[in-house]
C-alpha positions as CSV (number, residue, x, y, z in Angstrom):
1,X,0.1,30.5,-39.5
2,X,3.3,30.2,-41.7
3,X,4.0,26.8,-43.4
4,X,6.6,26.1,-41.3
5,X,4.2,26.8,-38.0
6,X,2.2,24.0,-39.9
7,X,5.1,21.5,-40.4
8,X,6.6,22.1,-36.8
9,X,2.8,21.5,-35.0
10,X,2.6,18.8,-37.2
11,X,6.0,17.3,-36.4
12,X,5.1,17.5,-32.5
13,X,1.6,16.0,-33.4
14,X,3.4,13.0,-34.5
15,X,5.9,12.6,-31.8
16,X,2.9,12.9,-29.4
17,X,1.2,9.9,-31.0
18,X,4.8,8.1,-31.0
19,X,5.1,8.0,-27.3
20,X,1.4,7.4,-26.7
21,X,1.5,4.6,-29.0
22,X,4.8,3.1,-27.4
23,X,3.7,3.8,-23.8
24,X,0.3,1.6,-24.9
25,X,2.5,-1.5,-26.2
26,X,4.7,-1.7,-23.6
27,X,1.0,-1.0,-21.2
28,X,-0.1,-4.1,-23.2
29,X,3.5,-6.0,-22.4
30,X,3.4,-5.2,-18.8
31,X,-0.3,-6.5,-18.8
32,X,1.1,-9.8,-19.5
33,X,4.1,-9.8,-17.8
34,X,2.4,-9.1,-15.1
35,X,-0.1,-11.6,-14.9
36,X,2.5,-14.2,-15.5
37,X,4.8,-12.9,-12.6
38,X,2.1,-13.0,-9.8
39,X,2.1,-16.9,-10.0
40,X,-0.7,-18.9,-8.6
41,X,-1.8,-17.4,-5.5
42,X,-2.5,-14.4,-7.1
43,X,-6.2,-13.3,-7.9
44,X,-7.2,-10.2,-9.7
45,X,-11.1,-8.6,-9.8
46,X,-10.0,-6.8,-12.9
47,X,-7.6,-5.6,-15.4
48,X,-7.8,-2.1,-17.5
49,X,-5.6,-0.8,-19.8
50,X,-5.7,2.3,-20.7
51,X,-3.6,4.7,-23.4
52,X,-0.6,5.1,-20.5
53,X,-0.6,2.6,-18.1
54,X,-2.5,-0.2,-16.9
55,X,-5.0,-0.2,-13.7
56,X,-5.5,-3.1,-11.6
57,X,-8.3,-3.8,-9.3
58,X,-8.9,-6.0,-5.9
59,X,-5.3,-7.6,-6.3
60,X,-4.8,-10.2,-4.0
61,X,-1.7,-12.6,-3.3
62,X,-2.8,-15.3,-0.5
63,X,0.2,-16.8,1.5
64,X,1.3,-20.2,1.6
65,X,-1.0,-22.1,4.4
66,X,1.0,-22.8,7.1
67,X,4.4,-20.7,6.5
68,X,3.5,-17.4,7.1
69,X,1.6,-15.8,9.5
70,X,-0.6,-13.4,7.6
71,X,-3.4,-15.2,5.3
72,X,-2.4,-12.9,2.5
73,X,1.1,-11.5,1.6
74,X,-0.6,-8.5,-0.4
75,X,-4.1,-7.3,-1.1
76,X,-4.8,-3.6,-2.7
77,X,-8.3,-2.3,-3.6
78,X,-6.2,-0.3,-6.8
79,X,-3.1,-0.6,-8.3
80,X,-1.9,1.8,-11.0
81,X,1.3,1.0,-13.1
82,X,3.1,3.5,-15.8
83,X,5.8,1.8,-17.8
84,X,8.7,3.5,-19.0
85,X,9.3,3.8,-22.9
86,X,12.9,2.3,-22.2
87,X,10.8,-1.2,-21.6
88,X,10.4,-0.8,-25.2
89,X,14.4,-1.4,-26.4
90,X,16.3,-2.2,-23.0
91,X,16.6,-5.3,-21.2
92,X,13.7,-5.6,-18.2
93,X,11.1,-4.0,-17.0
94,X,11.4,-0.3,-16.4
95,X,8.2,1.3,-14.5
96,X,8.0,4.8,-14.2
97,X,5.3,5.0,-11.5
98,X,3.2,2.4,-9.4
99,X,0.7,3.7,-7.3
100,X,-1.1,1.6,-4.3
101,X,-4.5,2.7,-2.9
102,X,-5.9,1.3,0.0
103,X,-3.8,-2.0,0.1
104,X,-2.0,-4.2,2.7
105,X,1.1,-6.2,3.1
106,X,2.7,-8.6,5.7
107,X,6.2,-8.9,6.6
108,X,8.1,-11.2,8.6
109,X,11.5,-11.1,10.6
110,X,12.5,-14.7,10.9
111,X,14.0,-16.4,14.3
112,X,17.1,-15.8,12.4
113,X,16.5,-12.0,11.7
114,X,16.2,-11.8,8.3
115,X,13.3,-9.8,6.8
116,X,11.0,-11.4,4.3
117,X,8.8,-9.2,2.4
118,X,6.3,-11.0,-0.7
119,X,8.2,-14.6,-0.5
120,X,5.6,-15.4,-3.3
121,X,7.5,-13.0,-5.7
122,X,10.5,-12.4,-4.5
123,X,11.6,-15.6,-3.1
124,X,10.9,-17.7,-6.3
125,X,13.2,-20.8,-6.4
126,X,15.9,-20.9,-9.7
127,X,14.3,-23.0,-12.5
128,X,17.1,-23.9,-14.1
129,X,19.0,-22.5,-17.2
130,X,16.1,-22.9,-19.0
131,X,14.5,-19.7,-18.0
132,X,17.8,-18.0,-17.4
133,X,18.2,-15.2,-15.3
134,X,15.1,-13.5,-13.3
135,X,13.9,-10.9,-15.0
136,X,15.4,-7.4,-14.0
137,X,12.1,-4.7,-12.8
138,X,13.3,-0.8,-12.7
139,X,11.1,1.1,-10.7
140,X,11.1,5.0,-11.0
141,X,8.8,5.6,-7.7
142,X,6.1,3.5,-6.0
143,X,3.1,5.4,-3.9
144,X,1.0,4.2,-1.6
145,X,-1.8,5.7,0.2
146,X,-4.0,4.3,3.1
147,X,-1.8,1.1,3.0
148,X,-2.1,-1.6,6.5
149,X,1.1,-3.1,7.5
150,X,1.5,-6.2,10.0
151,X,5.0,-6.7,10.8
152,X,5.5,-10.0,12.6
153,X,9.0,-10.5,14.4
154,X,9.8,-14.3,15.5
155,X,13.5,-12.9,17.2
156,X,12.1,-12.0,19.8
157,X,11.9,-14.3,22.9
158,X,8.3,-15.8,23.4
159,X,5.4,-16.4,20.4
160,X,6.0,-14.1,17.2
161,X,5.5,-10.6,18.1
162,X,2.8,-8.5,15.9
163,X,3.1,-4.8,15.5
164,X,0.3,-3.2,13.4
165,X,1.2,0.1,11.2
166,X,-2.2,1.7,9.6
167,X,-3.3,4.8,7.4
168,X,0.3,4.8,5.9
169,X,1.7,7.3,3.1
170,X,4.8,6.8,1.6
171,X,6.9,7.6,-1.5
172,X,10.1,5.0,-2.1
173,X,12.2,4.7,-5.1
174,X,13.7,4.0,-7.1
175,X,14.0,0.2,-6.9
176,X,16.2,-2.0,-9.1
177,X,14.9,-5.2,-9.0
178,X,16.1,-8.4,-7.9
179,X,19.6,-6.5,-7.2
180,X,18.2,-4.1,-4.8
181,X,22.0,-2.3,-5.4
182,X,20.5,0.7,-5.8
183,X,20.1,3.9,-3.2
184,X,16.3,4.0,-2.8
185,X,14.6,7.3,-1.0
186,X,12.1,6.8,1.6
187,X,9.7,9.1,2.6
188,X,6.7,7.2,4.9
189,X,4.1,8.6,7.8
190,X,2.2,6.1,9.5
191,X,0.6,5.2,12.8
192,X,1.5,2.3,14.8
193,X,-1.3,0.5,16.6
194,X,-1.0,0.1,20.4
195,X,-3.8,-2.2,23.0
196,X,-4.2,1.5,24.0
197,X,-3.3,4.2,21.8
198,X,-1.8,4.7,18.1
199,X,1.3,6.7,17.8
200,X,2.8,8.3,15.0
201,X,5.7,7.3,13.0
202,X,8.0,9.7,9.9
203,X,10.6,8.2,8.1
204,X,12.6,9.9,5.6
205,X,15.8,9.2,3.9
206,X,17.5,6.8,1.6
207,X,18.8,2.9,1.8
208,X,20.6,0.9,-0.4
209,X,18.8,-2.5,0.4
210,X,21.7,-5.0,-0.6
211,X,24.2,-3.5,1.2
212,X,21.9,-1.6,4.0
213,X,23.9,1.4,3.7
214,X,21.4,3.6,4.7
215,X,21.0,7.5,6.0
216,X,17.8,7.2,8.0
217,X,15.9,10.1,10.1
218,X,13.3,8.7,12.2
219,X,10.7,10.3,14.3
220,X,8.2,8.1,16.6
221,X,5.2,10.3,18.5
222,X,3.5,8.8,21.5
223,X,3.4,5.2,20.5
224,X,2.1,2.7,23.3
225,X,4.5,0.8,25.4
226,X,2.5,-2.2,25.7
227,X,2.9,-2.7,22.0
228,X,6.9,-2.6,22.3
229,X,6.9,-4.9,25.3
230,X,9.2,-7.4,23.7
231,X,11.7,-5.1,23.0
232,X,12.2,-3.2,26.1
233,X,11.5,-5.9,28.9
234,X,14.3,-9.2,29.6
235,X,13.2,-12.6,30.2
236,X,10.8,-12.5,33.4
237,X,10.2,-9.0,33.6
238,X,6.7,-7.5,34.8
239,X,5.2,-6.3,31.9
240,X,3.9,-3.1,30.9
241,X,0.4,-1.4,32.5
242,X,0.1,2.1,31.2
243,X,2.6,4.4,28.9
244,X,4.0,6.0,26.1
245,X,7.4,6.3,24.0
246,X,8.9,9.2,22.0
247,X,11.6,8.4,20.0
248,X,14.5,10.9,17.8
249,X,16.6,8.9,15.5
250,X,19.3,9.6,12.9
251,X,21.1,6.6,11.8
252,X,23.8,6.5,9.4
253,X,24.9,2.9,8.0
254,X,28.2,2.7,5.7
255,X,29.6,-0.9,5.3
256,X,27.4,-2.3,7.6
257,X,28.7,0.0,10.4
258,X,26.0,1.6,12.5
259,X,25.7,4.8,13.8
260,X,22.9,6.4,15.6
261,X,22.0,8.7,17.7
262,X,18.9,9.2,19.1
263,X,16.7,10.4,22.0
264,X,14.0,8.8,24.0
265,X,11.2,10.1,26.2
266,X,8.9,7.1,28.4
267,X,5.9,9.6,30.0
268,X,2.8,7.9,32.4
269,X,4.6,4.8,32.5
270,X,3.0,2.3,34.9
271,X,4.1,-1.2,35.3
272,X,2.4,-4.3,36.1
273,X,2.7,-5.4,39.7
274,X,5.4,-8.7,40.7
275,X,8.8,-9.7,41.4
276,X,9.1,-8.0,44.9
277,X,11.3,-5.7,45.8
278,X,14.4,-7.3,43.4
279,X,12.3,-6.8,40.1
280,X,13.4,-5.0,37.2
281,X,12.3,-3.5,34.4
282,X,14.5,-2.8,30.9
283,X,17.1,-4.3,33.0
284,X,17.4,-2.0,35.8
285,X,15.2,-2.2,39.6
286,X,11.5,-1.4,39.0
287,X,11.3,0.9,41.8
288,X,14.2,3.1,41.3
289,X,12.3,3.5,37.7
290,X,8.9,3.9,39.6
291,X,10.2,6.6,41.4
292,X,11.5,8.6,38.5
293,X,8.7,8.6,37.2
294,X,6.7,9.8,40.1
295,X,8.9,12.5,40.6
296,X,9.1,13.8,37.1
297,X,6.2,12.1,35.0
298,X,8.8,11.2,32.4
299,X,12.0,9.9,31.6
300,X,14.7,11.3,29.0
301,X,17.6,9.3,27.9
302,X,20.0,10.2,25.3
303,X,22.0,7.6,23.5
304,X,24.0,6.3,20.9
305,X,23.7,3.1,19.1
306,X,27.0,1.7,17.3
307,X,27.7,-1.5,16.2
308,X,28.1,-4.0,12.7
309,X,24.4,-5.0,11.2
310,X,26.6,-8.1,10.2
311,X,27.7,-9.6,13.7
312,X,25.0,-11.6,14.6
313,X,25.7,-10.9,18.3
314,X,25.8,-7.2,17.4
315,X,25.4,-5.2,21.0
316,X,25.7,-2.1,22.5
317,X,29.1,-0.7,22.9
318,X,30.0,-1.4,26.2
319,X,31.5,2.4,27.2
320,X,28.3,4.1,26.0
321,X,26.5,1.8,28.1
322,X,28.6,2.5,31.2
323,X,28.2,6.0,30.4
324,X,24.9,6.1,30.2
325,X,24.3,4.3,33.3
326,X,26.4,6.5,35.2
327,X,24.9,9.6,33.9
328,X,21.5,8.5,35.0
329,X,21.8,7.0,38.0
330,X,23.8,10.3,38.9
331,X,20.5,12.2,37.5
332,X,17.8,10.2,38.4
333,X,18.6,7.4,40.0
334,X,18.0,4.3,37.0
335,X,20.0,3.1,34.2
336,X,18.2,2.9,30.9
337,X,20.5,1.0,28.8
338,X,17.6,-1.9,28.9
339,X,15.5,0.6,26.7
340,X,18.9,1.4,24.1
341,X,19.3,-2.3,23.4
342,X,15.4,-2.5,23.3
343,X,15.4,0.6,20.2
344,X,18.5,-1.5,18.8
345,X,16.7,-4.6,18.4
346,X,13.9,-2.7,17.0
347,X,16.0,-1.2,14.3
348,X,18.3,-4.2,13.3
349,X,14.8,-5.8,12.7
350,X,13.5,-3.3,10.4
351,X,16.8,-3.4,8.6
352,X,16.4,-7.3,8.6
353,X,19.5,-7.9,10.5
């Protein structure tokens, strides 16, 4: 090799060193950042940093007793964190990669229909000028694998509903933290727990979280009716006996305007007996619904969903529901519009409205 082979492996050497030795400090900063952000229901097995990153084991934030219905906010068996060299000379925290192995969270849609995700970071109370302004987090990608979800919604009408989401993979980012002003890509499979059966559930897409503009394409697989009950039956309605939901969805969200349209398929429905001859179920008379199914094993409806995420009485445009009741009592003798409000409830949760 020429001198100048030498000098120019030598150079690159060097500049290899540079960014291992940066991506340790700021490894060693985000240690301690970290272990101060978690607060004081946090408990860790074990801490490792290593040349690029830092590796957490058995993480574990416990909820506050008595205001939230999950005994833990967030447990993992591993986390894995990568900073970003721009830690190093730029205001906040900028992670390249976290990735979650075998962990669980709990979320919460409140009476009021917010969503509340890790209240015990992300719900922090201001401390005054003395510590200024939370600290701004930039997040490059997150990963999780083998991840548990509970989703508890309290707007529904009776106790606080529980739908459980297991085995889930997902890619998100990136995340700009606590603005959330950023457009953050979603890619997620999971299976959704029924007293039954588990169904299947693919979202891909992208939403900005402050402003839930959002371009969503959502794909549900057999998922058991019992376990969406609450969203498809009124007040004093027979439940649910036997069944399963399929579910197409491409929602677009632009200043909080909501447009979606969807398809969805109810097959081996069977519902529990009561209410006489004037029951109904999703709204419309249990035995016109009965007999549809009889006759064709299934139901298809076909709908669109349009309306403001920021009007707290937020319904169903009342033409596509005439519509669609027209059309399928001319088809099949039942209106569905129960089950489009039921799918509209379910997504205005998710999107914490």
């Amino acid at each position: 090799m020429t001198r100048q082979h030498w000098i120019l492996l030598a150079a690159a050497g060097a500049l290899v060193l540079l960014v291992l030795g940066g991506l340790h400090l700021a490894a060693g900063r985000l240690e301690a950042a970290l272990r101060h952000a978690l607060g004081p229901r946090a408990s860790i097995g074990a801490v490792h940093l290593g040349l690029t990153g830092v590796e957490v084991d058995d993480l574990r934030i416990q909820a506050a007793p008595g205001a939230w219905p999950a005994a833990d906010e967030l447990v993992a068996r591993r986390v894995r964190l990568r900073p970003g060299l721009a830690s190093l000379w730029s205001r906040g925290w900028h992670i390249a990669h976290i990735e979650v192995d075998d962990g669980y969270l709990s979320l919460l849609r409140s009476r009021q229909g917010k969503l509340r995700v890790l209240p015990a970071l992300l719900d922090k109370p201001s401390s005054g000028s003395e510590s200024g302004p939370a600290p701004q987090v930039h997040i490059a990608e997150v990963e999780l694998h083998e991840v548990a979800i509970d989703f508890f919604d309290a707007s529904v009408h009776g106790p606080t509903h529980r739908m459980r989401f297991e085995s889930l993979q997902a890619q998100v980012g990136p995340l700009a933290i606590p603005a959330f002003d950023r457009p953050t890509d979603i890619a997620l499979q999971a299976t959704l727990k029924g007293p039954q059966k588990s169904g299947g559930i693919n979202i891909d897409g992208s939403v900005t979280i402050a402003t839930l503009d959002a371009k969503l394409d959502a794909a549900v697989q057999g998922v058991d009716l019992v376990a969406l009950q609450p969203y498809l039956l009124k007040v004093n309605e027979a439940g649910v006996r036997h069944g399963t939901l399929d579910l197409t969805l491409a929602a677009t969200v632009k200043a909080h305007k909501l447009h979606a349209p969807g398809r969805v398929i109810l097959t081996g429905l069977e519902l529990a007996s009561g209410g006489g001859l004037l029951s109904t179920f999703a709204g419309v008379p249990r035995q016109a619904v009965l007999a549809a199914m009889q006759r064709d094993g299934r139901i298809e409806v076909n709908f669109t969903l349009d309306g403001r995420l920021d009007d707290p009485n937020f319904s169903i445009n009342d033409s596509l529901a005439t519509k669609l009741a027209g059309g399928l009592a001319e088809a099949l003798g039942v209106s569905l519009s129960g089950v489009v409000e039921g799918v509209g409830s379910v997504i205005k949760g998710l999107l914490g409205r």
